[in-house]
HTML snippet that shows the backbone in 3Dmol.js (N, CA, C, O; Angstrom):
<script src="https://3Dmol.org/build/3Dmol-min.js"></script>
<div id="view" style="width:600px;height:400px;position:relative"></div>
<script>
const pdb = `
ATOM      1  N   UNK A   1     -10.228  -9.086  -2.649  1.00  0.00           N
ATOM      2  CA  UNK A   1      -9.132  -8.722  -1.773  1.00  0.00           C
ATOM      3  C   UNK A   1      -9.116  -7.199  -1.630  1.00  0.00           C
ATOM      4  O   UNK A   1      -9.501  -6.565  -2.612  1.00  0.00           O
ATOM      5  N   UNK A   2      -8.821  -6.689  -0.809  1.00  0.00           N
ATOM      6  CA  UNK A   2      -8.681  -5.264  -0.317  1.00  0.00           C
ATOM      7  C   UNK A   2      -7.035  -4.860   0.090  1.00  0.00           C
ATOM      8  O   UNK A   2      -6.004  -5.475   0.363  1.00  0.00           O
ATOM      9  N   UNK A   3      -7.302  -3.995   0.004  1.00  0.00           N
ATOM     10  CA  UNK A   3      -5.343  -3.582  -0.291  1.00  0.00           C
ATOM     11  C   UNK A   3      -6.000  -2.262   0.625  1.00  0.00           C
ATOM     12  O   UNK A   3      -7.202  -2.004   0.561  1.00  0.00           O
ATOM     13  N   UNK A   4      -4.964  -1.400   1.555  1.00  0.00           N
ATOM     14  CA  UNK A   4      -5.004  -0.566   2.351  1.00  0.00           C
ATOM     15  C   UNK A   4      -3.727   0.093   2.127  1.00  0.00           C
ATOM     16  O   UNK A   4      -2.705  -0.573   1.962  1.00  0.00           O
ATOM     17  N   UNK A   5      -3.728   1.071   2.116  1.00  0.00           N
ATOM     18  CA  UNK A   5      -2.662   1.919   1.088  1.00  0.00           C
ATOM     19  C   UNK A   5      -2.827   3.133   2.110  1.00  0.00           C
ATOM     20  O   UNK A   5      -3.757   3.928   1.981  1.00  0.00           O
ATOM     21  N   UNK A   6      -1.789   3.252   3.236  1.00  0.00           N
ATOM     22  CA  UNK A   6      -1.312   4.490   4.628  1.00  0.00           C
ATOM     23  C   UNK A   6      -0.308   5.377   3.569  1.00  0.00           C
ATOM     24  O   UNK A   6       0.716   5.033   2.978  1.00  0.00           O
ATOM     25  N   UNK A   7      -1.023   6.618   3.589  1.00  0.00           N
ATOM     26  CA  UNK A   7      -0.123   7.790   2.472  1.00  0.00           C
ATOM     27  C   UNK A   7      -0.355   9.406   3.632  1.00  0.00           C
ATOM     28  O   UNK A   7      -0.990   9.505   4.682  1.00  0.00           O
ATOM     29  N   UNK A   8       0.190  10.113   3.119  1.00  0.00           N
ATOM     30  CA  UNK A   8      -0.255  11.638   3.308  1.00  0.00           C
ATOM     31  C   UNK A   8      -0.362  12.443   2.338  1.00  0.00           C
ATOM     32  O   UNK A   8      -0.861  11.750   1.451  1.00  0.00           O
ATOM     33  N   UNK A   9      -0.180  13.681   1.854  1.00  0.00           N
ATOM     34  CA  UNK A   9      -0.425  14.634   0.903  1.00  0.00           C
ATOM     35  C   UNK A   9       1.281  15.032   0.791  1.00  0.00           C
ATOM     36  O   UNK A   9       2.187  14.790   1.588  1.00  0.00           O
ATOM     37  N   UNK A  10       1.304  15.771  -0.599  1.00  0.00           N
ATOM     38  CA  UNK A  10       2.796  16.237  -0.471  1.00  0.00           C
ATOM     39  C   UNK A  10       3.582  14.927  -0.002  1.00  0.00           C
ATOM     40  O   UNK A  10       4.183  15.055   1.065  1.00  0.00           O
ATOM     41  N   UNK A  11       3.679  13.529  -0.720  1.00  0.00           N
ATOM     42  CA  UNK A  11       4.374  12.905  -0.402  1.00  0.00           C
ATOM     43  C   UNK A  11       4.940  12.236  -1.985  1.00  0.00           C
ATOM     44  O   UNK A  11       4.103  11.795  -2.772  1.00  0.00           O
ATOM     45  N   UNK A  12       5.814  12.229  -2.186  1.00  0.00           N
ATOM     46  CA  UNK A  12       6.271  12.031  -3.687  1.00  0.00           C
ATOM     47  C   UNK A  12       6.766  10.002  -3.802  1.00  0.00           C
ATOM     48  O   UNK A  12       6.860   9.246  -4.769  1.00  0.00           O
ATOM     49  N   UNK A  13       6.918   9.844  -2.643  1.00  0.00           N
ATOM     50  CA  UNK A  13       7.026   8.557  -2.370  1.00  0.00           C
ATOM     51  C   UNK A  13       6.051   7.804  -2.473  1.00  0.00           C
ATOM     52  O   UNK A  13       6.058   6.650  -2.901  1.00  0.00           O
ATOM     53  N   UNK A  14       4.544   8.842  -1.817  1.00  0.00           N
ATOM     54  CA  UNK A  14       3.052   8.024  -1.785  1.00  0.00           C
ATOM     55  C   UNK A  14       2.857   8.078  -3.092  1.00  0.00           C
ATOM     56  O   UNK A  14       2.479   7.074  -3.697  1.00  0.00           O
ATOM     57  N   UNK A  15       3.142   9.549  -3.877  1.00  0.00           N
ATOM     58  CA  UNK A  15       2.634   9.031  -5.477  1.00  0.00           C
ATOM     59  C   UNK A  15       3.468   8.142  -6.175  1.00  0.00           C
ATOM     60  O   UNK A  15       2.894   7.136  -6.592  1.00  0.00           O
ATOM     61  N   UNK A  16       4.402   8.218  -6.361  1.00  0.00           N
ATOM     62  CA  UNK A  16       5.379   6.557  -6.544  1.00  0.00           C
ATOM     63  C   UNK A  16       4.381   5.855  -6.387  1.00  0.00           C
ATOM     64  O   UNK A  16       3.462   5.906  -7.204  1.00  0.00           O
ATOM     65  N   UNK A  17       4.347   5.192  -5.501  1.00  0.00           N
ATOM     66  CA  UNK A  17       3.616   4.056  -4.704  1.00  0.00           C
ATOM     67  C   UNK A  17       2.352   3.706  -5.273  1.00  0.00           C
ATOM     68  O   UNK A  17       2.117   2.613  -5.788  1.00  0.00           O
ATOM     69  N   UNK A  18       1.286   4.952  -5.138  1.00  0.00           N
ATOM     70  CA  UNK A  18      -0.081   4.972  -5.978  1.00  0.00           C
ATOM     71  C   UNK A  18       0.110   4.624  -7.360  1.00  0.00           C
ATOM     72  O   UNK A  18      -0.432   3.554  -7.635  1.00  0.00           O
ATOM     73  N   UNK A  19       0.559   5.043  -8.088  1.00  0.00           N
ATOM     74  CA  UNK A  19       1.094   4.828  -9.294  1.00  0.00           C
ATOM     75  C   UNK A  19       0.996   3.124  -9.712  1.00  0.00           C
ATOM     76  O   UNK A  19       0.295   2.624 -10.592  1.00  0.00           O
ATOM     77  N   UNK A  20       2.110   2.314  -8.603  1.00  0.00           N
ATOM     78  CA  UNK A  20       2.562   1.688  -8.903  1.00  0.00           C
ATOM     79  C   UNK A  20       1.231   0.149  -8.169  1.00  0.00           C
ATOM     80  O   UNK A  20       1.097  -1.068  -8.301  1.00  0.00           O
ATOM     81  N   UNK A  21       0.595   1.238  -7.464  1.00  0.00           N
ATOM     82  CA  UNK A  21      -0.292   0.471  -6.887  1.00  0.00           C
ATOM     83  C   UNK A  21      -1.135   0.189  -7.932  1.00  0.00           C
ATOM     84  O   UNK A  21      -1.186  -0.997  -8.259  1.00  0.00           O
ATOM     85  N   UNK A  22      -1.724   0.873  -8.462  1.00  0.00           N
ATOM     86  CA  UNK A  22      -3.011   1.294  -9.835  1.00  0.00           C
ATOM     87  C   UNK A  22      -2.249   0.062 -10.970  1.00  0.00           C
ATOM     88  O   UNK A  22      -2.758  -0.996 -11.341  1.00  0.00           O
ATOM     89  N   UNK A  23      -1.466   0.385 -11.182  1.00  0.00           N
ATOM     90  CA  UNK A  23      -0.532  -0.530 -11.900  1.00  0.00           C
ATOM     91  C   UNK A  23      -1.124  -2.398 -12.165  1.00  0.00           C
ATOM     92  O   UNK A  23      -1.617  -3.128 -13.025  1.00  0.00           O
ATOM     93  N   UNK A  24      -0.806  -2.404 -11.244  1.00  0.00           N
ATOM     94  CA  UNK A  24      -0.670  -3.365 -10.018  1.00  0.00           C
ATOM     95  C   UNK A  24      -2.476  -4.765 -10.353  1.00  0.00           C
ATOM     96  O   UNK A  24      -2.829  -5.882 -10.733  1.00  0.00           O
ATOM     97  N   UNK A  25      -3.056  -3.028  -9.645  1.00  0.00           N
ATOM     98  CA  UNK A  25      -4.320  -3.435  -9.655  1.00  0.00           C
ATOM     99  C   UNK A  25      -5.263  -3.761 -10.972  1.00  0.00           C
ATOM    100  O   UNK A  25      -6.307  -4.409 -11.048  1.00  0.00           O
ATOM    101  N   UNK A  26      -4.672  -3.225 -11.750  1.00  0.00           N
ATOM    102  CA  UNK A  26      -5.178  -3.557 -13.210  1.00  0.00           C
ATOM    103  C   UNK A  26      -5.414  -5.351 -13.131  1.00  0.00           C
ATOM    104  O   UNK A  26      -6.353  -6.115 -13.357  1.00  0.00           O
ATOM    105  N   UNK A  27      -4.035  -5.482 -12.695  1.00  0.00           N
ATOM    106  CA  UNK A  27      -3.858  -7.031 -13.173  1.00  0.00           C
ATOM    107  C   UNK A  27      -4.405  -8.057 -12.003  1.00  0.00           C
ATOM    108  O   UNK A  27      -4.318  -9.285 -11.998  1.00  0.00           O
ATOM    109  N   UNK A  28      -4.787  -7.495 -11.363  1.00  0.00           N
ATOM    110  CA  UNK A  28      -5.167  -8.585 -10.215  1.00  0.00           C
ATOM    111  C   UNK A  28      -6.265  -8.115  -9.382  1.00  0.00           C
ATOM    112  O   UNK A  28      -6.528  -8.552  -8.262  1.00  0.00           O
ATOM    113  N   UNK A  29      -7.079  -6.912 -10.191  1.00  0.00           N
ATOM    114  CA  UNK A  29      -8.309  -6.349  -9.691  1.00  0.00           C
ATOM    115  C   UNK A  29      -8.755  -6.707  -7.785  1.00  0.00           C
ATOM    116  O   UNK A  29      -9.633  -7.333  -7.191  1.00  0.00           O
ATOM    117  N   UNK A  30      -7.903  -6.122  -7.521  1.00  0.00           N
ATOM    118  CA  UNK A  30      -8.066  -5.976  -5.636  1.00  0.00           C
ATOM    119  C   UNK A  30      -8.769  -4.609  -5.471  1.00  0.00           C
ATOM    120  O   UNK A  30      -8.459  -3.757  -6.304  1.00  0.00           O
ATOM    121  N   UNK A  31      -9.512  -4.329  -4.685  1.00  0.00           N
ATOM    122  CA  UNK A  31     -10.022  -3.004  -4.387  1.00  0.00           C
ATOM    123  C   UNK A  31      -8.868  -2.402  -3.232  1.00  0.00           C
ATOM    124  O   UNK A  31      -8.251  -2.981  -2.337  1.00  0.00           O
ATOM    125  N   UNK A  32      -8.879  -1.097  -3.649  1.00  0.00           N
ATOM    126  CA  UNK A  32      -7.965  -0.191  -2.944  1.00  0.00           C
ATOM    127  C   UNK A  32      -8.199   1.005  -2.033  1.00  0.00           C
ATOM    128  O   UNK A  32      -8.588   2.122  -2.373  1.00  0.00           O
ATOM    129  N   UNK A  33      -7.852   0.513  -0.652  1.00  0.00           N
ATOM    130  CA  UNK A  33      -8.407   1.666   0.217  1.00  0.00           C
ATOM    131  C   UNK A  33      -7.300   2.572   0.686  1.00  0.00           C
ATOM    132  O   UNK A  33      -6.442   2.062   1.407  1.00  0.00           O
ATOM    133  N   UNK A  34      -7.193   3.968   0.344  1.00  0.00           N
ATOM    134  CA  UNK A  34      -6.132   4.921   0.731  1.00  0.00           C
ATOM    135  C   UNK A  34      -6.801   5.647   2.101  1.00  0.00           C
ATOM    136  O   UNK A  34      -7.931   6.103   2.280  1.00  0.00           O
ATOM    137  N   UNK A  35      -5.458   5.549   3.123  1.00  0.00           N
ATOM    138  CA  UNK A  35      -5.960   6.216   4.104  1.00  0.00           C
ATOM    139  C   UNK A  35      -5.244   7.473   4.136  1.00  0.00           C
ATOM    140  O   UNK A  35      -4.050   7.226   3.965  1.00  0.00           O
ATOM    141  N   UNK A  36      -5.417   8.521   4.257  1.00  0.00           N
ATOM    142  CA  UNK A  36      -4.623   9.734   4.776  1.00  0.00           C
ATOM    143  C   UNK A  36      -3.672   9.477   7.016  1.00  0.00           C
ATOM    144  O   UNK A  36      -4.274   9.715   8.063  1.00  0.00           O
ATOM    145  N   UNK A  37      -2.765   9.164   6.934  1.00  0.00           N
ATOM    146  CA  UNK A  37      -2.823   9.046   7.883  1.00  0.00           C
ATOM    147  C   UNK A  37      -2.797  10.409   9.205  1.00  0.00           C
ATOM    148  O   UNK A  37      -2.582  10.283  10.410  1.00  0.00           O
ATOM    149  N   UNK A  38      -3.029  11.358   8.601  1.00  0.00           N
ATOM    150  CA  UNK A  38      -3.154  13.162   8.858  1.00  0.00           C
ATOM    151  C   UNK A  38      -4.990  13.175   9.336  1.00  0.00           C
ATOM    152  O   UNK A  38      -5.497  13.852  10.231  1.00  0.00           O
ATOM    153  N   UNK A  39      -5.714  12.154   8.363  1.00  0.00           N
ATOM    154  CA  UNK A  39      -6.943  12.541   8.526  1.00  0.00           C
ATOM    155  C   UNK A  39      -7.557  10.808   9.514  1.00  0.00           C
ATOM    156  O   UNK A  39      -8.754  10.660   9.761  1.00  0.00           O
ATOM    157  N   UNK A  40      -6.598   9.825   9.887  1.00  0.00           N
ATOM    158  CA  UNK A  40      -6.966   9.009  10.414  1.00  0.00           C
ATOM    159  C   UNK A  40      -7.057   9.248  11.811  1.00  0.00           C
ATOM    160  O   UNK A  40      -7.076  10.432  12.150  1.00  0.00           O
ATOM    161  N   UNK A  41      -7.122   8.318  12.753  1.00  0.00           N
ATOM    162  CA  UNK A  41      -7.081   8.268  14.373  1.00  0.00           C
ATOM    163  C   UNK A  41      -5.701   8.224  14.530  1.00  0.00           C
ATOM    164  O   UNK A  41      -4.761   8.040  13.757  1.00  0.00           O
ATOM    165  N   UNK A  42      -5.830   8.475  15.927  1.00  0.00           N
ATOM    166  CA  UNK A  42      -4.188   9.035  16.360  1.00  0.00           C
ATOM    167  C   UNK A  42      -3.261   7.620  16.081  1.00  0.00           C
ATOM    168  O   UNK A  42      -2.178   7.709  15.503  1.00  0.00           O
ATOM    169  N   UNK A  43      -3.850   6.189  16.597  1.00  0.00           N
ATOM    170  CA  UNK A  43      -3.433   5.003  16.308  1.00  0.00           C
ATOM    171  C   UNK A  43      -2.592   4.636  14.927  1.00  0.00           C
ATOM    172  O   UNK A  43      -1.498   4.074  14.869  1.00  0.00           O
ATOM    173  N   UNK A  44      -3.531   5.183  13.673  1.00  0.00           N
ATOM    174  CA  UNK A  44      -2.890   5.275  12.440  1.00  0.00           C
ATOM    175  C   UNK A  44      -1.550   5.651  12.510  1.00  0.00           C
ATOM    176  O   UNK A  44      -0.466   5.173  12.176  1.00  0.00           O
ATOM    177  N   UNK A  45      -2.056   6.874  13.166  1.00  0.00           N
ATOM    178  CA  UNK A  45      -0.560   7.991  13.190  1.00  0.00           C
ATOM    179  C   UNK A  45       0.618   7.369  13.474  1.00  0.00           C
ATOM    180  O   UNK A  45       1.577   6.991  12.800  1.00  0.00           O
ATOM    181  N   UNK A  46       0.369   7.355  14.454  1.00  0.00           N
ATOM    182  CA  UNK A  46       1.195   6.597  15.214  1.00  0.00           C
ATOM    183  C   UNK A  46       2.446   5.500  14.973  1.00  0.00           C
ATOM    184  O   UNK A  46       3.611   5.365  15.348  1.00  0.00           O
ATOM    185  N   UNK A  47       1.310   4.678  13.963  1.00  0.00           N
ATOM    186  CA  UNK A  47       1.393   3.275  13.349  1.00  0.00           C
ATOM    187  C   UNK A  47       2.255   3.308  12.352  1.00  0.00           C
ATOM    188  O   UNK A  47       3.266   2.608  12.421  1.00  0.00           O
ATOM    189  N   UNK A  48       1.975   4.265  11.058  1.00  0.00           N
ATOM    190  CA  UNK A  48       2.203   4.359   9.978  1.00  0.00           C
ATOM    191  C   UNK A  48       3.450   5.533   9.884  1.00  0.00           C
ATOM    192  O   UNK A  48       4.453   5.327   9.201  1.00  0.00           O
ATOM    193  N   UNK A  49       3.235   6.855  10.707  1.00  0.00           N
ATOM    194  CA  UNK A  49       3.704   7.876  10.566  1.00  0.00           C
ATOM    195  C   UNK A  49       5.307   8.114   9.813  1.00  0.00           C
ATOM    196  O   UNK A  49       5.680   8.955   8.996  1.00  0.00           O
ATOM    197  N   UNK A  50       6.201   6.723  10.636  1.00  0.00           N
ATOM    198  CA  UNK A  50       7.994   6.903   9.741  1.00  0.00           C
ATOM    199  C   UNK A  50       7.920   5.754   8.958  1.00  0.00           C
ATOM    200  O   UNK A  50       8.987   5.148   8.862  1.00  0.00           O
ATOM    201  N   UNK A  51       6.867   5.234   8.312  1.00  0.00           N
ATOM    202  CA  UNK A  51       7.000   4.250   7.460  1.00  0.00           C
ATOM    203  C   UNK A  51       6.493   4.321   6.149  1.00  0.00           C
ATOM    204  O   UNK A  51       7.012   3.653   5.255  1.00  0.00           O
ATOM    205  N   UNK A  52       5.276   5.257   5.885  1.00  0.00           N
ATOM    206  CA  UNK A  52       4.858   6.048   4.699  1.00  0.00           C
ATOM    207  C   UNK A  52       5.596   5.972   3.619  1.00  0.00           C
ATOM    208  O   UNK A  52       6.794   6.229   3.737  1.00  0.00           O
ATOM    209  N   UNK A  53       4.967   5.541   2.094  1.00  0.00           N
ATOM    210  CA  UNK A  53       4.026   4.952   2.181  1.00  0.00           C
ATOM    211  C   UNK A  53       3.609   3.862   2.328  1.00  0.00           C
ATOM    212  O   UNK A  53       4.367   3.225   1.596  1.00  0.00           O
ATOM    213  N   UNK A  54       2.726   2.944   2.884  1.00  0.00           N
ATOM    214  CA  UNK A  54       2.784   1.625   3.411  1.00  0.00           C
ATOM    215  C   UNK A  54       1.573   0.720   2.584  1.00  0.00           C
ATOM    216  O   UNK A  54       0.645   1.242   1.966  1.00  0.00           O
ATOM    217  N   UNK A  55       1.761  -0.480   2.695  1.00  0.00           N
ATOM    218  CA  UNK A  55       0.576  -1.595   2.209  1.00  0.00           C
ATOM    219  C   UNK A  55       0.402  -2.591   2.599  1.00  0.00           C
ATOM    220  O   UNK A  55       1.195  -3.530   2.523  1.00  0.00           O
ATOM    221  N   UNK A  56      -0.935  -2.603   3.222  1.00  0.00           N
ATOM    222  CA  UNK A  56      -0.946  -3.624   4.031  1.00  0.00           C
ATOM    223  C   UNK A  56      -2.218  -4.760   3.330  1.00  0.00           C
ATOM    224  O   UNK A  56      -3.191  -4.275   2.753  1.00  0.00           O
ATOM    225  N   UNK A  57      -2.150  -5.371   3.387  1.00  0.00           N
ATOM    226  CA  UNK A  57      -3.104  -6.500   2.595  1.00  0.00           C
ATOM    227  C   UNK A  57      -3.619  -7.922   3.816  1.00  0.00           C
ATOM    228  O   UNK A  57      -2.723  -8.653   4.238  1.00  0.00           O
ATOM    229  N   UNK A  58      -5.329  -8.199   4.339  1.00  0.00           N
ATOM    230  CA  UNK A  58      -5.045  -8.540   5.372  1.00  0.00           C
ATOM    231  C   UNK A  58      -4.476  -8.769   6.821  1.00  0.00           C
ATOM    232  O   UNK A  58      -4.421  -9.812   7.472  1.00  0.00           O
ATOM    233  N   UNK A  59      -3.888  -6.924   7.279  1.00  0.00           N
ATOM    234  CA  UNK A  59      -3.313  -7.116   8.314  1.00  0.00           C
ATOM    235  C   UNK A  59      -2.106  -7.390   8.081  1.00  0.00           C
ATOM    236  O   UNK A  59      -1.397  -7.498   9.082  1.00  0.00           O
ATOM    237  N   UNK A  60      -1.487  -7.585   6.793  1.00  0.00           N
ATOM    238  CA  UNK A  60       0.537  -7.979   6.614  1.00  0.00           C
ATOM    239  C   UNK A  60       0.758  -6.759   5.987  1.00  0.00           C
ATOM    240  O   UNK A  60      -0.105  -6.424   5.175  1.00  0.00           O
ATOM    241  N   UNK A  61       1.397  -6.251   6.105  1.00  0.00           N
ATOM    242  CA  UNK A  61       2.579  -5.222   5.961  1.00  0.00           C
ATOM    243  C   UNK A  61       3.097  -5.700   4.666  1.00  0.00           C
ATOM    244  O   UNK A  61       3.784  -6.697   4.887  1.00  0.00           O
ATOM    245  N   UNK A  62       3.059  -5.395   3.315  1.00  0.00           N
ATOM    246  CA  UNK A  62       3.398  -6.073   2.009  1.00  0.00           C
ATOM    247  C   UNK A  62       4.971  -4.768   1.464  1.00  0.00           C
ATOM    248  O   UNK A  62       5.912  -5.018   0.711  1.00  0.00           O
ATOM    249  N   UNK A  63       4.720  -3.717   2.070  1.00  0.00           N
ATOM    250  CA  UNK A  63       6.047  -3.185   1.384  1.00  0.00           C
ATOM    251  C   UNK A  63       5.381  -1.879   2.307  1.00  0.00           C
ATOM    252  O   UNK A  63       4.188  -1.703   2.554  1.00  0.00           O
ATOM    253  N   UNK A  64       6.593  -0.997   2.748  1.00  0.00           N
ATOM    254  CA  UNK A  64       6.563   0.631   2.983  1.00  0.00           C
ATOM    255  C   UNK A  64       7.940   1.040   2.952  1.00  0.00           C
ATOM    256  O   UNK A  64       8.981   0.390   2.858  1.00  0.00           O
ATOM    257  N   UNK A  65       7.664   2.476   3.071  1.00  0.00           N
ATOM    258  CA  UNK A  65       8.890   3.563   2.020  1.00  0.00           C
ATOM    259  C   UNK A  65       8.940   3.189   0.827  1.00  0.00           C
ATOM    260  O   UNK A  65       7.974   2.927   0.111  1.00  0.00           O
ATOM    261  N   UNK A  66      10.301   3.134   0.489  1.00  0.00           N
ATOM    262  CA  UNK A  66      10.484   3.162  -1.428  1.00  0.00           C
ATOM    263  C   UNK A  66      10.249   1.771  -2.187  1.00  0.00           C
ATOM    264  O   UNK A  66      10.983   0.887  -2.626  1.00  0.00           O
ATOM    265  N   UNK A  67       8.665   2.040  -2.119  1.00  0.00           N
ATOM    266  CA  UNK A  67       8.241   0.931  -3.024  1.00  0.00           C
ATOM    267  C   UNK A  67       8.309   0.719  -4.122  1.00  0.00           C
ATOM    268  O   UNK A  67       7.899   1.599  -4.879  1.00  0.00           O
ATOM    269  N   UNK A  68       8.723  -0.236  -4.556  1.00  0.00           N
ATOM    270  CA  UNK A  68       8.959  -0.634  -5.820  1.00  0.00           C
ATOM    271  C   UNK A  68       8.397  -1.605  -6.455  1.00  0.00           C
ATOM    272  O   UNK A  68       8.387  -2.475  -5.585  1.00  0.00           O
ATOM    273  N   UNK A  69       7.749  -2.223  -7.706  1.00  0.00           N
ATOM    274  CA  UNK A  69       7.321  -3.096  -8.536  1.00  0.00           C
ATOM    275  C   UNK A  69       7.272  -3.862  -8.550  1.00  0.00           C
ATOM    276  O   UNK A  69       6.251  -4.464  -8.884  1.00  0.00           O
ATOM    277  N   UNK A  70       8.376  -4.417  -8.186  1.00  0.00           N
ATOM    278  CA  UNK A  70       8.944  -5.908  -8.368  1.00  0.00           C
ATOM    279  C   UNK A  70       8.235  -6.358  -7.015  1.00  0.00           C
ATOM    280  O   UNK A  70       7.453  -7.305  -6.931  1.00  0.00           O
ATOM    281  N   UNK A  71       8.558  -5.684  -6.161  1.00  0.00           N
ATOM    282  CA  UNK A  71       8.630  -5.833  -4.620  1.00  0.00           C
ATOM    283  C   UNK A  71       6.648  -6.132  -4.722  1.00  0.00           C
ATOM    284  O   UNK A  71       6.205  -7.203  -4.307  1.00  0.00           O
ATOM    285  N   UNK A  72       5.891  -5.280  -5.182  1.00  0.00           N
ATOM    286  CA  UNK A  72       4.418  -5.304  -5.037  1.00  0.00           C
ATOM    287  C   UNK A  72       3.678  -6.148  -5.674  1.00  0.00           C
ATOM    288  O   UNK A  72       2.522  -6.386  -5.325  1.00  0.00           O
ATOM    289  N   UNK A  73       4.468  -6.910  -7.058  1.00  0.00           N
ATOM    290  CA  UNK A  73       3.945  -7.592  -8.096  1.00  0.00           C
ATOM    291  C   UNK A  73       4.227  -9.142  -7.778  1.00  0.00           C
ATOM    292  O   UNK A  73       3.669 -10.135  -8.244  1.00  0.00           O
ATOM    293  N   UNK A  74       5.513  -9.017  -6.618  1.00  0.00           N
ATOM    294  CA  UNK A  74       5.667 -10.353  -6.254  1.00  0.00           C
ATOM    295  C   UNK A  74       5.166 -10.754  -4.953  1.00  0.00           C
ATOM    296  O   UNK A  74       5.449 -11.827  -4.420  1.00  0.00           O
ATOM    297  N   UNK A  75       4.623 -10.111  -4.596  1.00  0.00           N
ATOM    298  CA  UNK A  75       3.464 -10.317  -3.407  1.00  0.00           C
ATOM    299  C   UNK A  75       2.279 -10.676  -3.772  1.00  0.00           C
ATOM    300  O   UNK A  75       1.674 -11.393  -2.976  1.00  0.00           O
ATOM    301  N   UNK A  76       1.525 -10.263  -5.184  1.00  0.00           N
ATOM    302  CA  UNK A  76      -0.170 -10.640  -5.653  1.00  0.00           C
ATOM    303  C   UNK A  76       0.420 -12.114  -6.140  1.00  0.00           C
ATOM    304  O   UNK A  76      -0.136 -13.179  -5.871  1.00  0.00           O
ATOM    305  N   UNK A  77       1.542 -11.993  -6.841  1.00  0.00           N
ATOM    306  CA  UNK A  77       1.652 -13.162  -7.730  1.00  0.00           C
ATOM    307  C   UNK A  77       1.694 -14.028  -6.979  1.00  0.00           C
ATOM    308  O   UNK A  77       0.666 -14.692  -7.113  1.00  0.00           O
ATOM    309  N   UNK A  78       2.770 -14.707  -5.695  1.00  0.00           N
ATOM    310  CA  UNK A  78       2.700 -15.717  -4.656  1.00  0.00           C
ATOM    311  C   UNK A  78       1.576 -15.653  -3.775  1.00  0.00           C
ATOM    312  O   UNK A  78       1.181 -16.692  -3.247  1.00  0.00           O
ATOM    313  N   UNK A  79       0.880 -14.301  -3.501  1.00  0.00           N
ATOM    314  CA  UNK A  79      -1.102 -14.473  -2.793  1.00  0.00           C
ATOM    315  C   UNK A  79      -1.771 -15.193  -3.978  1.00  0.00           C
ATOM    316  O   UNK A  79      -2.224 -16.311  -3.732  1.00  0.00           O
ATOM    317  N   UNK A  80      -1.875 -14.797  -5.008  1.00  0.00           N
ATOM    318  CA  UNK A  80      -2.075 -15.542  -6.367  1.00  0.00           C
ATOM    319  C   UNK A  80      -2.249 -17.084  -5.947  1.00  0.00           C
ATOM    320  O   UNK A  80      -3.281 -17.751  -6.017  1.00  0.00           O
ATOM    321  N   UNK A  81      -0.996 -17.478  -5.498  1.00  0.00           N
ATOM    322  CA  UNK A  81      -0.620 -19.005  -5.768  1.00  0.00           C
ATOM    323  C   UNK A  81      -1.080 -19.416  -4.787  1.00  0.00           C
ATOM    324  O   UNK A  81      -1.981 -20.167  -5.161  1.00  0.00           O
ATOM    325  N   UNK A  82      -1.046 -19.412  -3.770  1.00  0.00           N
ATOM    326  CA  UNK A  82      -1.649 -20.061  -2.506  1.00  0.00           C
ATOM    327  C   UNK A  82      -3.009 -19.801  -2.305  1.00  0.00           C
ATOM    328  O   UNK A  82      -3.339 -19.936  -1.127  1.00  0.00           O
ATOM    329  N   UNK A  83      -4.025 -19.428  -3.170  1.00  0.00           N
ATOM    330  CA  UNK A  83      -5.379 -19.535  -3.407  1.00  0.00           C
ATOM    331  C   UNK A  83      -5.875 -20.918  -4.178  1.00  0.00           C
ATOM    332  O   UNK A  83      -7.068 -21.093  -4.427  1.00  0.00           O
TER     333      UNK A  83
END
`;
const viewer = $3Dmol.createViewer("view");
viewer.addModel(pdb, "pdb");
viewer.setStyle({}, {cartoon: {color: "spectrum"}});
viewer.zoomTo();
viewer.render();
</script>
C-alpha cells in the first residue's frame, strides 16, 4: 500500500502529521510518499493548498489539517479488515 502524504516546509501541522504518520507505519508497513506541494504541479497546489497536511491512500482523502492518531490508526485498521 502506498500512502501519499501533501505537506510544505515550515509547517508544524505537517510535522505533527509525519510524526504520526511514521508512527503509524511501523505497524502496518505501507510505503510513504511525501509531496512538497510548493515543489509539485500547479494542480497539487491547487488541490491540497488550504487543506495541508493531507493523506490520501488510493485516491481517498484519509484525514487533512489537524491530524490526529486515532483518526489515522482507524483508517489502516478497518483497510486492514476489508482485505
Amino acid at each position: 500500500m502506498v500512502v501519499d502524504f501533501y505537506t510544505k516546509t515550515n509547517c508544524e501541522l505537517c510535522d505533527e502529521a509525519r510524526i504520526i504518520l511514521e508512527m503509524v507505519q511501523q505497524q502496518y508497513g505501507f510505503q510513504l510518499r511525501e509531496h512538497d506541494i510548493y515543489e509539485g504541479s500547479d494542480q497539487m497546489f491547487e488541490t491540497y493548498h488550504l487543506i495541508i497536511p493531507a493523506i490520501q491512500v488510493d485516491g481517498e482523502l484519509v484525514a487533512y489539517g489537524n491530524i490526529d492518531l486515532e483518526t489515522v490508526e482507524l483508517y489502516f485498521k478497518s483497510e486492514k479488515n476489508r482485505k
